[in-house]
C-alpha positions as CSV (number, residue, x, y, z in Angstrom):
1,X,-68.0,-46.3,2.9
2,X,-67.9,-49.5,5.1
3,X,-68.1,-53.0,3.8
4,X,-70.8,-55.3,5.6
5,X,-68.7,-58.0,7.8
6,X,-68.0,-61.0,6.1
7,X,-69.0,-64.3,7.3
8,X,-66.8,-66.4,9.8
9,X,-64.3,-68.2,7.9
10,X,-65.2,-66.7,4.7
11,X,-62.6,-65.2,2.9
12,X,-65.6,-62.6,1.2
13,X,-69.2,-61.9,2.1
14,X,-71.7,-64.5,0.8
15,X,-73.4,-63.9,-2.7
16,X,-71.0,-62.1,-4.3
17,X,-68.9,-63.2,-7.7
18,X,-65.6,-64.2,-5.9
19,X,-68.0,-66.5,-3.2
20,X,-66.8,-69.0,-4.7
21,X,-64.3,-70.4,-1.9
22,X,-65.3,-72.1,0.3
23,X,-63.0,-71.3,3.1
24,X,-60.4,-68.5,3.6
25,X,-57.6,-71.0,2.3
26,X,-58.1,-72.9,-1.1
27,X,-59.1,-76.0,0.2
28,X,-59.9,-79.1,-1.5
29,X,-59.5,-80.7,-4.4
30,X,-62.2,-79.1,-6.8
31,X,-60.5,-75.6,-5.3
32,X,-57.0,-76.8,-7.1
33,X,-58.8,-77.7,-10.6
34,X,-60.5,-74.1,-10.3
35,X,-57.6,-72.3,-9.5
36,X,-56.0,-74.5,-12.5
37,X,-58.4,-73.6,-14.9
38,X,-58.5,-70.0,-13.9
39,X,-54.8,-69.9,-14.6
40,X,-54.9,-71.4,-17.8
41,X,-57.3,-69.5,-19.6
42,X,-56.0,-66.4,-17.5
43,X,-52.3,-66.5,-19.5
44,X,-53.2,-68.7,-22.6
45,X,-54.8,-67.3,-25.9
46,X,-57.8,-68.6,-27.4
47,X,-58.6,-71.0,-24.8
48,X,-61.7,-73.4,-24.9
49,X,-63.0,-75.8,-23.4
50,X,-60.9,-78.7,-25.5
51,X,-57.9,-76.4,-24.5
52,X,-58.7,-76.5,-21.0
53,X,-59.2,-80.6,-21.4
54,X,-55.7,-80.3,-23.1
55,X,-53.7,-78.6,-20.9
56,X,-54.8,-79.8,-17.6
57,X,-55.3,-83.3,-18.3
58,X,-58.8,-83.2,-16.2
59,X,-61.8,-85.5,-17.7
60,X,-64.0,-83.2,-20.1
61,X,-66.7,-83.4,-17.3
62,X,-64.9,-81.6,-14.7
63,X,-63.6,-79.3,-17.2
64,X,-67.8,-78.3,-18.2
65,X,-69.0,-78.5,-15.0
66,X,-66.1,-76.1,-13.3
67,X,-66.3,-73.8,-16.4
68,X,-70.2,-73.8,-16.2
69,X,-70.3,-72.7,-12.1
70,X,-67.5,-70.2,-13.5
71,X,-69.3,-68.6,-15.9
72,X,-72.7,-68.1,-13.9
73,X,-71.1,-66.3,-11.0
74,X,-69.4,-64.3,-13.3
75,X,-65.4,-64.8,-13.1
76,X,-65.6,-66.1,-16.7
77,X,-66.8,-64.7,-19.6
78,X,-67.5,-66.1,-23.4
79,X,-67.0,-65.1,-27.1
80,X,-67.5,-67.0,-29.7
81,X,-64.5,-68.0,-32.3
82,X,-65.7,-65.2,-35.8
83,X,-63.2,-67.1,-38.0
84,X,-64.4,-69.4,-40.5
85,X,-63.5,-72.8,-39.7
86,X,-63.7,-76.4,-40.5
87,X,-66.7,-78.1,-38.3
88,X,-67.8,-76.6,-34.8
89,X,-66.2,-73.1,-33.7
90,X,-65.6,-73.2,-30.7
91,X,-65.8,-70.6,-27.8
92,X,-63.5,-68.4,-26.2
93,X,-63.3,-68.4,-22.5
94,X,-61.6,-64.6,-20.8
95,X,-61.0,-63.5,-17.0
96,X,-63.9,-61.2,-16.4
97,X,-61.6,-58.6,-14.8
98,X,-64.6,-57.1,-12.5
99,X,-65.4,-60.6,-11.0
100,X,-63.0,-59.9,-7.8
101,X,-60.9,-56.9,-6.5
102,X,-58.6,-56.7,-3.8
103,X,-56.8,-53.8,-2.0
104,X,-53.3,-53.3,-1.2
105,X,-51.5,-51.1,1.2
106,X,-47.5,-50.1,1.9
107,X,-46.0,-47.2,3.7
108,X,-42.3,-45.2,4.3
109,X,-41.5,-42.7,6.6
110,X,-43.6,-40.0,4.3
111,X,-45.7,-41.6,2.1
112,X,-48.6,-44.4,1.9
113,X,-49.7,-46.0,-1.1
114,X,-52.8,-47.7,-1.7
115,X,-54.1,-49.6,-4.7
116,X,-56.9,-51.9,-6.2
117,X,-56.3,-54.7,-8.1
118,X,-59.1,-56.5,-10.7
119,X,-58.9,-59.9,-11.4
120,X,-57.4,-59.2,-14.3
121,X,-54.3,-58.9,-12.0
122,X,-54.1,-54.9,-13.4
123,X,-54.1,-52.3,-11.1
124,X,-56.9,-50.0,-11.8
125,X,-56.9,-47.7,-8.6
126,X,-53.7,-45.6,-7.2
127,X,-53.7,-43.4,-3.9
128,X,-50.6,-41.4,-2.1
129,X,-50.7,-40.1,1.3
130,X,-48.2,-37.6,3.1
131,X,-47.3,-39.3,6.4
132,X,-45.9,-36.9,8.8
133,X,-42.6,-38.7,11.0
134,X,-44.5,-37.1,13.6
135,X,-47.5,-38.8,13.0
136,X,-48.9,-40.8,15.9
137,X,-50.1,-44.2,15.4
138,X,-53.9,-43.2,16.0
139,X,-53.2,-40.9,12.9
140,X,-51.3,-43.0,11.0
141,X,-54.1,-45.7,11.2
142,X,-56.7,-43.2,10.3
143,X,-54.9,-42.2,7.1
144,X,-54.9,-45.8,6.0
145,X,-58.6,-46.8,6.9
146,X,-59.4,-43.3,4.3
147,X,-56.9,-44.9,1.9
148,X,-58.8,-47.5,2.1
149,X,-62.3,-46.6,1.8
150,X,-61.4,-44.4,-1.2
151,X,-60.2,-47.6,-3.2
152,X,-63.1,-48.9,-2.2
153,X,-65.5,-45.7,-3.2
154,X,-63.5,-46.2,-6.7
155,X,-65.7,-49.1,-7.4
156,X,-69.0,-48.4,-6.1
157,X,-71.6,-51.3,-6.1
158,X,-68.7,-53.6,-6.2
159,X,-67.3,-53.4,-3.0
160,X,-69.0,-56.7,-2.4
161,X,-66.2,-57.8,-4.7
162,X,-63.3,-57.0,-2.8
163,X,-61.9,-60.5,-1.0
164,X,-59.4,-59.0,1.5
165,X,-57.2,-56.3,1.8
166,X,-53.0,-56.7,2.0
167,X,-50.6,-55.0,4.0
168,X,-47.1,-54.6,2.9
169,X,-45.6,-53.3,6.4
170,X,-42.4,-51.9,7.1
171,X,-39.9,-52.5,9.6
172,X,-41.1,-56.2,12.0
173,X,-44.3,-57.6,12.0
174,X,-45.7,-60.5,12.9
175,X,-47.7,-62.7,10.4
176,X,-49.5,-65.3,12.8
177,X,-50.9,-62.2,15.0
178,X,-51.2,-59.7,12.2
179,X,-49.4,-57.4,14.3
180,X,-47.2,-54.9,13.6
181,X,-44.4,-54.6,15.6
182,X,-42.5,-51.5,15.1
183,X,-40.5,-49.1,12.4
184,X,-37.7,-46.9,13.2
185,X,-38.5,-44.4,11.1
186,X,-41.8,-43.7,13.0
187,X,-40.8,-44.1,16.7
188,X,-44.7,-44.0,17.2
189,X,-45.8,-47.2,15.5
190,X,-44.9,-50.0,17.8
191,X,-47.6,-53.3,18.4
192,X,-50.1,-51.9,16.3
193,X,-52.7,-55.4,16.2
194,X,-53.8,-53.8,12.9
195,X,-55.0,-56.7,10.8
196,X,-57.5,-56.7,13.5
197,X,-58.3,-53.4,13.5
198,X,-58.9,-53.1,9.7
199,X,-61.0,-56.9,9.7
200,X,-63.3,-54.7,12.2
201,X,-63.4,-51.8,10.2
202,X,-63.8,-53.2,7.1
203,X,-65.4,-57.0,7.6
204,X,-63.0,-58.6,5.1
205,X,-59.8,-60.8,5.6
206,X,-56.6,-58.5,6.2
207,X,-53.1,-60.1,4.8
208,X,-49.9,-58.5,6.4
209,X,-46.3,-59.0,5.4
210,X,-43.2,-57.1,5.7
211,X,-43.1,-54.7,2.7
212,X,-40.0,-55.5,1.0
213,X,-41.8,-59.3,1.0
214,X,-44.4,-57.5,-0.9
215,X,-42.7,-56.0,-3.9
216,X,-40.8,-59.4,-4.3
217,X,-44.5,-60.6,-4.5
218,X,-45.2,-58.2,-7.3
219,X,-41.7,-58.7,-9.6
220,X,-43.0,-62.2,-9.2
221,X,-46.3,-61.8,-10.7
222,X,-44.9,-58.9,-13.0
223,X,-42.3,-60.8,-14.3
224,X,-42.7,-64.5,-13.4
225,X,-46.6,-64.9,-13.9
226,X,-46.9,-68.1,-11.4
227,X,-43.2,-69.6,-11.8
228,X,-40.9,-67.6,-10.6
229,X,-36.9,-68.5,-11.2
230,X,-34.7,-67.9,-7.5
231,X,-34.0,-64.2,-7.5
232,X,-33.1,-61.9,-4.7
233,X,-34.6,-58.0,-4.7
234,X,-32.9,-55.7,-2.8
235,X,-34.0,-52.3,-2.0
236,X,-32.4,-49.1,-1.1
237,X,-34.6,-46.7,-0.2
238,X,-35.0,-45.5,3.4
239,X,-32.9,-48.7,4.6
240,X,-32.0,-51.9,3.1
241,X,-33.5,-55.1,2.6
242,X,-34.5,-58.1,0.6
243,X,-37.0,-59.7,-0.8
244,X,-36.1,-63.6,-1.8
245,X,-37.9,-66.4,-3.9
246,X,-36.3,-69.5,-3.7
247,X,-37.5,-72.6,-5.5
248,X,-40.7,-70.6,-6.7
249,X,-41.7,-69.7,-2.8
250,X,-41.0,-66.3,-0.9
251,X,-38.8,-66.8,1.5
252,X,-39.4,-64.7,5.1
253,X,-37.6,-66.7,7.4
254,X,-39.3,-68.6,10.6
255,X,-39.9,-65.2,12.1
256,X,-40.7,-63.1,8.7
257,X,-37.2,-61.6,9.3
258,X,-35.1,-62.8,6.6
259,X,-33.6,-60.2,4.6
260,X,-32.6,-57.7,7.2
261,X,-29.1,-57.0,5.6
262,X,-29.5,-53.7,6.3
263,X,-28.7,-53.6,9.9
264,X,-25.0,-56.3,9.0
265,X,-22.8,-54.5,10.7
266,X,-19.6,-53.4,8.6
267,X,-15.9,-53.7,10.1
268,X,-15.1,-49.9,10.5
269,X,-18.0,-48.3,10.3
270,X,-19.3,-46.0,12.4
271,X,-22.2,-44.1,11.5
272,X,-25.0,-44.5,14.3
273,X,-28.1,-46.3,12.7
274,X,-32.1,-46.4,13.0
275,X,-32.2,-49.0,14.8
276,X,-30.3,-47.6,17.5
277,X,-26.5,-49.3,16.8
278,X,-23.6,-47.8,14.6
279,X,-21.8,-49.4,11.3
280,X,-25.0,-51.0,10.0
281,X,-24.9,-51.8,6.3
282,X,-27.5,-49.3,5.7
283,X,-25.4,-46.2,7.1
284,X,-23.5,-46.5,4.4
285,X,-25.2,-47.7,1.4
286,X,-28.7,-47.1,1.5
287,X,-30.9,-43.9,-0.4
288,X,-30.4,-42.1,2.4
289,X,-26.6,-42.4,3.4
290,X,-25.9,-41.4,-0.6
291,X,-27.9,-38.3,0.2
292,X,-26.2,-37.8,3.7
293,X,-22.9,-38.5,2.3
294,X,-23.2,-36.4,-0.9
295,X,-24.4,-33.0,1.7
296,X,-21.2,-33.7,3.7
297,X,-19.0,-33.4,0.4
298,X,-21.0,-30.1,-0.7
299,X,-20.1,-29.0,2.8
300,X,-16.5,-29.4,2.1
301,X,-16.7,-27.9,-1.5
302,X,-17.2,-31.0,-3.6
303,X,-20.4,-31.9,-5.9
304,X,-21.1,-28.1,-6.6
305,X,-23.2,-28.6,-9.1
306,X,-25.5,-30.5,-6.9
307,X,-25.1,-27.9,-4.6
308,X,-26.4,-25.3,-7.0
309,X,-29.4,-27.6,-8.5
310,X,-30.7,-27.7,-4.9
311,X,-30.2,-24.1,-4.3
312,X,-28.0,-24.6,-1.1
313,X,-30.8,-26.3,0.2
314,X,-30.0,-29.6,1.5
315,X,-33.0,-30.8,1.8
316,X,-33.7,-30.9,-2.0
317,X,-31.3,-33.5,-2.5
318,X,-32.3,-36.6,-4.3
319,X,-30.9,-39.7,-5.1
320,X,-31.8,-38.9,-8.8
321,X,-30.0,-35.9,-8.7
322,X,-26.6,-37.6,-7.5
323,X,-27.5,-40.4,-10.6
324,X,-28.3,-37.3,-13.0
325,X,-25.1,-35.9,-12.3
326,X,-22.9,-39.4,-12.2
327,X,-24.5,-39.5,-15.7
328,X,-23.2,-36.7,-17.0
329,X,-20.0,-37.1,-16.2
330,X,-19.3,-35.9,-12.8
331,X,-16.6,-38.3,-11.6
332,X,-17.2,-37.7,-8.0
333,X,-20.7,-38.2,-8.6
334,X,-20.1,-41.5,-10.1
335,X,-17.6,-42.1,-7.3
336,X,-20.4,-41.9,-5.0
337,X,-22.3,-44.6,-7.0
338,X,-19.5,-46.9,-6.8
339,X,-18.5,-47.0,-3.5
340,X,-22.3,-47.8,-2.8
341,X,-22.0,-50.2,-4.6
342,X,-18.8,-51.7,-3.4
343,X,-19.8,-51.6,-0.2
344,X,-23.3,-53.5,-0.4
345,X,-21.2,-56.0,-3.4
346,X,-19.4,-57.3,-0.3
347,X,-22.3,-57.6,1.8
348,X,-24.0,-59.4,-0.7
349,X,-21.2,-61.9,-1.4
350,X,-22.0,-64.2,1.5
351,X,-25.9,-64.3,0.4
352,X,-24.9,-64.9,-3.0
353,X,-22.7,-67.9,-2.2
354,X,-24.9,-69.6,0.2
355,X,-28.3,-68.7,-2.0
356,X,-27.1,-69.7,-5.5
357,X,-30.1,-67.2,-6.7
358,X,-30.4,-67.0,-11.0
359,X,-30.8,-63.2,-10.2
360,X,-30.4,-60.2,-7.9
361,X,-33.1,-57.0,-9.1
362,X,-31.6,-53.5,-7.0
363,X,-34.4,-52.1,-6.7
364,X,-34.3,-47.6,-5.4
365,X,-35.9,-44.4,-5.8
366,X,-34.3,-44.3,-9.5
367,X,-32.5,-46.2,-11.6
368,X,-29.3,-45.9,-10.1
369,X,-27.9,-45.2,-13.1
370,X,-28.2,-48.5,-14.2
371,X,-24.6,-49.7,-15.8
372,X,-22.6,-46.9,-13.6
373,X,-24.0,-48.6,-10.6
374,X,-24.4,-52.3,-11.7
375,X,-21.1,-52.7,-13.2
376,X,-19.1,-52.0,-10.2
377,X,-21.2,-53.6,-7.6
378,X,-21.0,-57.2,-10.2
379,X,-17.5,-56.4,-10.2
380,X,-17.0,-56.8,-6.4
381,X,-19.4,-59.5,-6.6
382,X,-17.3,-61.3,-8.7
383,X,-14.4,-60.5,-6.4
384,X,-15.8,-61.9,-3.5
385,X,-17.6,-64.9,-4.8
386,X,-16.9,-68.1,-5.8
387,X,-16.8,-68.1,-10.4
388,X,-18.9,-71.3,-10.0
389,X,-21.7,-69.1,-8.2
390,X,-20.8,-65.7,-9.7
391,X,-21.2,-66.9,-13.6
392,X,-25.0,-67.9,-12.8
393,X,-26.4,-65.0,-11.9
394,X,-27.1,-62.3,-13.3
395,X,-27.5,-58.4,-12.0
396,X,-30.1,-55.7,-13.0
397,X,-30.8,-52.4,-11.7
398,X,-34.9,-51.9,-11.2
399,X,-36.8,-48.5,-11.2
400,X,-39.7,-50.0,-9.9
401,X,-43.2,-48.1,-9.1
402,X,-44.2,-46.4,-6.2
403,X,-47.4,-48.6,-5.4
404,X,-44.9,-51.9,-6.1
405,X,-45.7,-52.8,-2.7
406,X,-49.1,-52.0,-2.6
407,X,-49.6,-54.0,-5.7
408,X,-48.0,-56.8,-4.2
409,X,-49.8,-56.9,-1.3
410,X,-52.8,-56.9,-3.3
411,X,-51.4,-59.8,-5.3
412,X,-50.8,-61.4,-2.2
413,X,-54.3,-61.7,-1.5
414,X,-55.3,-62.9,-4.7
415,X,-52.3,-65.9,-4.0
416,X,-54.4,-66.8,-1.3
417,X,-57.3,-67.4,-2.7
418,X,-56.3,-68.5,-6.6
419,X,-52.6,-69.7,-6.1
420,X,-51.8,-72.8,-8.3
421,X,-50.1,-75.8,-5.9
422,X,-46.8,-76.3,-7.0
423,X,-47.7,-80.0,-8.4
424,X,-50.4,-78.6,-10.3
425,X,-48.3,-76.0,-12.3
């Protein structure tokens, strides 16, 4: 199902419930006091009117008139206060989670995910697709226009609700064009213009960003609500790379680049990489080089028991398994762990001095055994960085979900359109 083309400029069709903006960005002074009050009733409890008045220190005129125009399109919703009280009860003021949607998209080498996101900031729709590494990029765009249009189908009549649809990309892409510019993993998506081709398709505003940018963008919102303290999220699934908030802002880098630690090249190493050089950080430390390196130590008669969970099968081999086993015991299992994380603890160190972040999430496809993993890698932290830095931070190991990208990218939508200024938080 096809969404009607929204207006020039618009960030949504006219008439519907999130029409409320007046341009694509959040323009304007009245804009800011919206977004304001949207975010105070969205995170307080029991808010009225008076708490509105309180809180943002706007004139009780504003607060009635923005509330009233809130209320009739349908983004707010009122109950009134049951409990027996002293003088006037006042009225409850609630998010109408149905008021405004938006979509979200991210992709790996074999899977998409696709999600919708209320305005309640939940999501409420989840989609996975197989992607093929021998997909081309005609296909590959085809399976994420259906993605699409089944998060829309989700909703029915209230299509007319969704304000844009996010991209969280991976590999480069470029932001001002909405281009994406290419992924290792699938040789066949190179210059792909497709924020265009989905703002054609689907006639709303299309957000892109790189995809590791986008689950930073959801811990943010998961975690943070609208203030977010300086952490660093680094992920290690098909590669390795980070997402960074400093001083309450994601940080991409004047290209959208930043983060690309992955591809540091490490003295010694020699493993040929993705990206077409040898010793890159991500050879050695990523999801896929534990795999790799724990099938070249069955081949020479070490982990058996992996080699007998996977039936000889090399193929079967998941980073949980290797954490499974580490966990139980297995010391070359655990070894396996550590050096990981001795090798991406020295990486780090350099980021960690110049950054000063309060936090670093390491975020994979498990848990990474949590303490068996986080311990060693704080430990060559600690080794390698200054005490003054080292004792601020703190270090956590993240099993986050499988849309976490998606969902940020849908979040980054909703930022665009309802994100507080930073003078007004």
């Amino acid at each position: 199902m096809q969404m009607k083309p929204a207006a020039a400029g618009r960030l949504h069709p006219e008439g519907t419930a999130g029409g409320m903006a007046e341009t694509g960005k959040v323009e304007g002074r009245k804009n800011l006091k919206r977004n304001r009050i949207l975010s105070v009733i969205r995170y307080g409890n029991e808010i009225s009117r008076h708490e509105i008045k309180k809180s943002t220190g706007y004139s009780m005129t504003t607060v009635l008139d923005l509330v009233s125009d809130l209320v009739k399109k349908g983004v707010l919703y009122e109950e009134d206060c049951l409990e027996t009280r002293t003088g006037r009860r006042p009225t409850w003021l609630h998010i109408c989670p149905q008021a405004v949607y938006a979509v979200g998209v991210e992709f790996f080498a074999d899977r998409l995910s696709c999600v919708l996101v209320d305005f309640s900031y939940h999501v409420v729709y989840t989609e996975y697709t197989a992607i093929d590494p021998e997909d081309t990029a005609e296909q590959l765009i085809e399976k994420i226009k259906q993605a699409v249009r089944k998060a829309l189908e989700s909703i029915g009549s209230r299509q007319k609700k969704v304000i844009g649809i996010g991209l969280g990309i991976p590999g480069a892409v470029d932001k001002e064009k909405g281009t994406a510019i290419s992924y290792a993993s699938l040789p066949a998506w190179k210059n792909i213009p497709i924020c265009q081709i989905l703002q054609e398709e689907f006639g709303c505003p299309v957000l892109i960003e790189n995809n590791i940018n986008t689950m930073a963008i959801a811990v943010r919102w998961q975690q943070y609500r609208e203030k977010a303290e300086d952490f660093i999220l680094l992920s290690l699934k098909y590669g390795i790379r980070m997402g960074m908030y400093l001083n309450n802002r994601l940080f991409p880098g004047c290209s959208g680049s930043a983060g690309e630690i992955g591809h540091v090249r490490l003295p010694g190493a020699k493993r040929f990489c993705t990206c077409g050089r040898e010793g890159c950080l991500e050879t050695e430390a990523s999801s896929r080089a534990m795999r790799r390196k724990a099938q070249e130590r069955i081949e020479c008669g070490h982990l058996q028991e992996l080699q007998h969970l996977t039936g000889g099968d090399p193929h079967k081999l998941t980073e949980a398994m290797i954490v499974e086993q580490a966990r139980k015991g297995d010391p070359e299992a655990a070894a396996l762990l550590s050096e990981t994380a001795d090798y991406l603890g020295q990486s780090l160190a350099m980021v960690l001095s110049t950054l000063n972040p309060q936090r670093i999430l390491v975020s994979s496809q498990s848990d990474l055994g949590g303490e068996l993993f986080s311990e060693p890698f704080a430990r060559t932290l600690k080794e390698f960085t200054p005490p003054v830095i080292f004792d601020q931070v703190s270090v956590e190991c993240v099993e986050l979900p499988e849309y976490e990208g998606a969902e940020g990218a849908a979040m980054m939508v909703m930022e665009n359109e309802f994100m507080v200024a930073e003078d007004e938080l």
